[in-house]
Structures are given as C-alpha cells and as structure tokens.
The first five atom37 places (N, CA, C, CB, O) and aatype in JSON, in Angstrom:
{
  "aatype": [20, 20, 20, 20, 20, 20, 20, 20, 20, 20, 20, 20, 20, 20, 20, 20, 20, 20, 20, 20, 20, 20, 20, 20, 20, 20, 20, 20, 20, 20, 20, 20, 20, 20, 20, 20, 20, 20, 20, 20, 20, 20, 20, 20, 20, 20, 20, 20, 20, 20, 20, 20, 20],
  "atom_mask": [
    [1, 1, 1, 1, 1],
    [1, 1, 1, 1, 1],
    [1, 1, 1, 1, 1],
    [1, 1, 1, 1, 1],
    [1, 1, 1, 1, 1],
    [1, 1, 1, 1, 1],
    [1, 1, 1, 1, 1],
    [1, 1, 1, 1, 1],
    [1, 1, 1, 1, 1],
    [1, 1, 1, 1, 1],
    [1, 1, 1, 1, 1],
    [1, 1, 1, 1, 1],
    [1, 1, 1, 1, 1],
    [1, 1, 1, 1, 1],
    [1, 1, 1, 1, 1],
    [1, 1, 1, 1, 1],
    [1, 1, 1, 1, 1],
    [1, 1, 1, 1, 1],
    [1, 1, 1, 1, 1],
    [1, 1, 1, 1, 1],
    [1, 1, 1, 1, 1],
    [1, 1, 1, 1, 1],
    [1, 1, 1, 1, 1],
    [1, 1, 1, 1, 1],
    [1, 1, 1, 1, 1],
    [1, 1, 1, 1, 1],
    [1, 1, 1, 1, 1],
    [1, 1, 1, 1, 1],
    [1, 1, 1, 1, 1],
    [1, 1, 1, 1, 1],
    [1, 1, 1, 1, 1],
    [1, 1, 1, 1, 1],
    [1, 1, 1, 1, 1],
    [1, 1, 1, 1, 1],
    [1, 1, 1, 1, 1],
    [1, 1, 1, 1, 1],
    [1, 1, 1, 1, 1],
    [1, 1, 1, 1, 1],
    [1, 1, 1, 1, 1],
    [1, 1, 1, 1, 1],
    [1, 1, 1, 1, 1],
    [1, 1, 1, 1, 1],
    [1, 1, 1, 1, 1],
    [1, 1, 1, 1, 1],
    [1, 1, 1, 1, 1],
    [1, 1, 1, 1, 1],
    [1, 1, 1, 1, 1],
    [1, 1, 1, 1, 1],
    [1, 1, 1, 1, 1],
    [1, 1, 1, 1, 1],
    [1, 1, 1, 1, 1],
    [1, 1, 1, 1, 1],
    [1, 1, 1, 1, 1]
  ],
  "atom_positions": [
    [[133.41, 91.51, 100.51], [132.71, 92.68, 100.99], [131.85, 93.23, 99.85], [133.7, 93.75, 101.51], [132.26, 93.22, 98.69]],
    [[130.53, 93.76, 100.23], [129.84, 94.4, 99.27], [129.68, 95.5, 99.65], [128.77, 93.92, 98.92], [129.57, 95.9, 100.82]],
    [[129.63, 96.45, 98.1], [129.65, 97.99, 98.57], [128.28, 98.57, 97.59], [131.45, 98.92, 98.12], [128.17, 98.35, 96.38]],
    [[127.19, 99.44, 98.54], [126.62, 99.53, 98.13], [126.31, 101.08, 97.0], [126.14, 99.03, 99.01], [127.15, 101.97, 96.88]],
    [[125.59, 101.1, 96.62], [125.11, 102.42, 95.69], [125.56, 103.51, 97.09], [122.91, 102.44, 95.06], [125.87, 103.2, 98.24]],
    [[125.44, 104.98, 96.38], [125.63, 106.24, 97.4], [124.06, 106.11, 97.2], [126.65, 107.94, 96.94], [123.63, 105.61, 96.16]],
    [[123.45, 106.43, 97.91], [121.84, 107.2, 98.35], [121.67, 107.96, 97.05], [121.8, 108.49, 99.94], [120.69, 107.54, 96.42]],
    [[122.49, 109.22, 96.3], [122.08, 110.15, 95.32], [121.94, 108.95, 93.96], [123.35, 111.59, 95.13], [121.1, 109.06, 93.07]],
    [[123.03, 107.75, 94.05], [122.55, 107.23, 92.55], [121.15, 106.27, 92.62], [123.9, 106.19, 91.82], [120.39, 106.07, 91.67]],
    [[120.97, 105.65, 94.25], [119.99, 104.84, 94.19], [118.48, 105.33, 94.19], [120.23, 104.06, 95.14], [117.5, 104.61, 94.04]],
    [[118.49, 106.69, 94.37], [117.34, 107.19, 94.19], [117.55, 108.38, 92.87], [116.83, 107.74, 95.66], [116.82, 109.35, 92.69]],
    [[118.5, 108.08, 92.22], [118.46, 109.4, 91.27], [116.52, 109.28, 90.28], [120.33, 109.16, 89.78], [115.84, 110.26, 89.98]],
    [[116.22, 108.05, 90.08], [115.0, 107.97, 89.24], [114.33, 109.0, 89.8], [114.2, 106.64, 89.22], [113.47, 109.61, 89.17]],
    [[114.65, 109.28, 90.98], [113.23, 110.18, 91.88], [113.71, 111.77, 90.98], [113.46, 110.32, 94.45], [112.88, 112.42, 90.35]],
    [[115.09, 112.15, 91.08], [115.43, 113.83, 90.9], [114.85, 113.51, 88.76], [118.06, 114.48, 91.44], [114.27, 114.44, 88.2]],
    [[115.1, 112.39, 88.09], [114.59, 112.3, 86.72], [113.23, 112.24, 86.28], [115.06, 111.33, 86.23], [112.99, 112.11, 85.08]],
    [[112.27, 112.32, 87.17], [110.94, 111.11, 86.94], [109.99, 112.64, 86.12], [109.91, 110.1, 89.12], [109.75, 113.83, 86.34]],
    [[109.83, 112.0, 85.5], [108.59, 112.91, 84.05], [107.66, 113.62, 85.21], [107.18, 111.43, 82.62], [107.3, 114.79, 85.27]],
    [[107.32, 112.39, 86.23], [105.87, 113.42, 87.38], [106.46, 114.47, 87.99], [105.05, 112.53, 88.95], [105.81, 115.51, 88.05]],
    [[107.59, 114.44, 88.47], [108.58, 115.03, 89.51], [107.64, 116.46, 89.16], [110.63, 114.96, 89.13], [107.45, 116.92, 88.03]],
    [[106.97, 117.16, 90.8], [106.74, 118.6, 90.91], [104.97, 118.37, 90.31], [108.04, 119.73, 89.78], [104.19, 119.28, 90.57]],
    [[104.54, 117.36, 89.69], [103.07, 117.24, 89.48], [102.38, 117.37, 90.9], [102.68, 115.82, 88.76], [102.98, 117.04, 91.92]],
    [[100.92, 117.94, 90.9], [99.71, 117.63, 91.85], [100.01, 116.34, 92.44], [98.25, 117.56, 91.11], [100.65, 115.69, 91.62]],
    [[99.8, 115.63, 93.63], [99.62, 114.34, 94.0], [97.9, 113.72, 93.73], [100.1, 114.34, 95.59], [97.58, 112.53, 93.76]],
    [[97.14, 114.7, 93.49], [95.93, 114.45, 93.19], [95.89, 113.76, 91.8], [95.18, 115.65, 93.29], [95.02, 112.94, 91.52]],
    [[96.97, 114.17, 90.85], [97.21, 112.82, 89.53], [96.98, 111.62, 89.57], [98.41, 112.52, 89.12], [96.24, 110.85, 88.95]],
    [[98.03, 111.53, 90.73], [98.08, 110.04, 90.96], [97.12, 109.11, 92.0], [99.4, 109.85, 91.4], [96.52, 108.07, 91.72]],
    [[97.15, 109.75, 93.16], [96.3, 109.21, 94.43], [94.8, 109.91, 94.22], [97.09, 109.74, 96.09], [94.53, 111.11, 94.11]],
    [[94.05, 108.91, 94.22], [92.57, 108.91, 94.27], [91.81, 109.63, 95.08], [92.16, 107.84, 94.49], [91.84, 109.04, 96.16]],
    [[90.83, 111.03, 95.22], [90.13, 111.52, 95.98], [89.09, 110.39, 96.45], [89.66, 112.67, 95.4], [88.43, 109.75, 95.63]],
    [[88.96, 110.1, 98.33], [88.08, 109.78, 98.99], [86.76, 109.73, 97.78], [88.06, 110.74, 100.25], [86.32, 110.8, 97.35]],
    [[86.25, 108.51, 97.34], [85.24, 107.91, 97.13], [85.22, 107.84, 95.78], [84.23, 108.4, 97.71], [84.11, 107.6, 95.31]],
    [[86.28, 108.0, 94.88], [86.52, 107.76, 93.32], [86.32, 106.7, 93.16], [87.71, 107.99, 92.69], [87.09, 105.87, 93.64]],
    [[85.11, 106.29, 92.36], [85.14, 105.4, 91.65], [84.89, 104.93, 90.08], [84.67, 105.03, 92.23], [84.87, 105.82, 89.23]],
    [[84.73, 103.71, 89.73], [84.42, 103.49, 88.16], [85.07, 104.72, 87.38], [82.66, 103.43, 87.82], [86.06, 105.1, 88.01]],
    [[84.82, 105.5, 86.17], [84.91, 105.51, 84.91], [86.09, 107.11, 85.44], [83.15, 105.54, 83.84], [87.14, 107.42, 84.88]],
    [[85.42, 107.82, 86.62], [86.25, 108.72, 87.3], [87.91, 108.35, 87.03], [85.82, 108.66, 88.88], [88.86, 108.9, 86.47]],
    [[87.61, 106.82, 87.94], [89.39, 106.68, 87.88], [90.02, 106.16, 87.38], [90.04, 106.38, 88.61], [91.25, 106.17, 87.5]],
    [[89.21, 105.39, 86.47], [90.04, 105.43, 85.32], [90.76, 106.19, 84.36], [89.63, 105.06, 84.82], [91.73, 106.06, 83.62]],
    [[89.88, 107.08, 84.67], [90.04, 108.41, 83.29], [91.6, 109.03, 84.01], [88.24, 110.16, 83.27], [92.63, 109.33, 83.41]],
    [[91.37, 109.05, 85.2], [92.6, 109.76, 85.96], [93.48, 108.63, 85.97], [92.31, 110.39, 87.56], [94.55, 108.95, 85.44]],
    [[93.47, 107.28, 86.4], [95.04, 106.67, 86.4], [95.41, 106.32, 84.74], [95.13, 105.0, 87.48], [96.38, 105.59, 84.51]],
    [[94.83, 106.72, 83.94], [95.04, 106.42, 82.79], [95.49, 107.83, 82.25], [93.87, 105.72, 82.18], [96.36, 107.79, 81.38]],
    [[94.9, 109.42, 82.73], [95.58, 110.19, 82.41], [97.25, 110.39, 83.52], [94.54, 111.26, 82.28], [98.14, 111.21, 83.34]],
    [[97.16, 109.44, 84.47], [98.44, 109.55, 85.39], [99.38, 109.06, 84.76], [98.44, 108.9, 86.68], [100.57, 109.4, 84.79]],
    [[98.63, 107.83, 83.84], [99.87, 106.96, 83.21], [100.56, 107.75, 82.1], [99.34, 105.49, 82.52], [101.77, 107.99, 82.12]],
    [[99.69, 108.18, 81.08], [99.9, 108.88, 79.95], [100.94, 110.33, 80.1], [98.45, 109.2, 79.47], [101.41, 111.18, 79.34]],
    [[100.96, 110.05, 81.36], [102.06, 111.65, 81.6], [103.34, 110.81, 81.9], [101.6, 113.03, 83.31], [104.38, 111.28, 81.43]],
    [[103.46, 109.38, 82.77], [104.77, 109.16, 82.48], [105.27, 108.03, 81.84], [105.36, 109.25, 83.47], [105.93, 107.11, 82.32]],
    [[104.88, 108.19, 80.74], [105.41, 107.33, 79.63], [106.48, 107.55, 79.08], [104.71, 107.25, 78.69], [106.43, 108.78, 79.01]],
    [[107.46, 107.24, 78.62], [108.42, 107.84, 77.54], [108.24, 108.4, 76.83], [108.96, 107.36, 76.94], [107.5, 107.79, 76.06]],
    [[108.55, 109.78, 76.32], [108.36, 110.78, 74.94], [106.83, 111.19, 75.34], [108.53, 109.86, 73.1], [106.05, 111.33, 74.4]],
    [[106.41, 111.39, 76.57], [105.47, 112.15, 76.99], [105.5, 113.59, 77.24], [105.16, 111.66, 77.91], [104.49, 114.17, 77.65]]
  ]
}
C-alpha cells in the first residue's frame, strides 16, 4: 500500500514561496508585451525569487 503526502505538506512550497502575496502582473505578461519590456519584467520576476532575495 502507498500512502500519500497530507495536501498541507504537498503544497506547503505554496504557504513558503518568496512571491507569495506579490502583484500577478510580476509574473504574467500584460496583453501585447513584447521584446526588451519582458524581459526586463521576467528577469525582474526572477530576481525576486531567488534565494537570499
């Protein structure tokens, strides 16, 4: 028999995550972003959840 995780440990990353409570506009792209725009943004999305950010 296999027993799986409770729901609270298999999603605990979600209640820990550095973004947790950020804008969703960080991450997901406004209708018609393109080139140097989104980069600048998924690269400032990344830079927020890095370790020791």
């Amino acid at each position: 028999m296999r027993w799986t995780k409770p729901l609270s440990e298999a999603w605990k990353w979600q209640a820990d995550a550095a973004c947790r409570g950020m804008d969703s506009s960080v991450f997901f792209s406004p209708t018609g972003e393109r080139g140097p725009a989104r980069r600048r943004r998924e690269e400032a999305a990344r830079s927020r959840t890095r370790p020791g950010s």
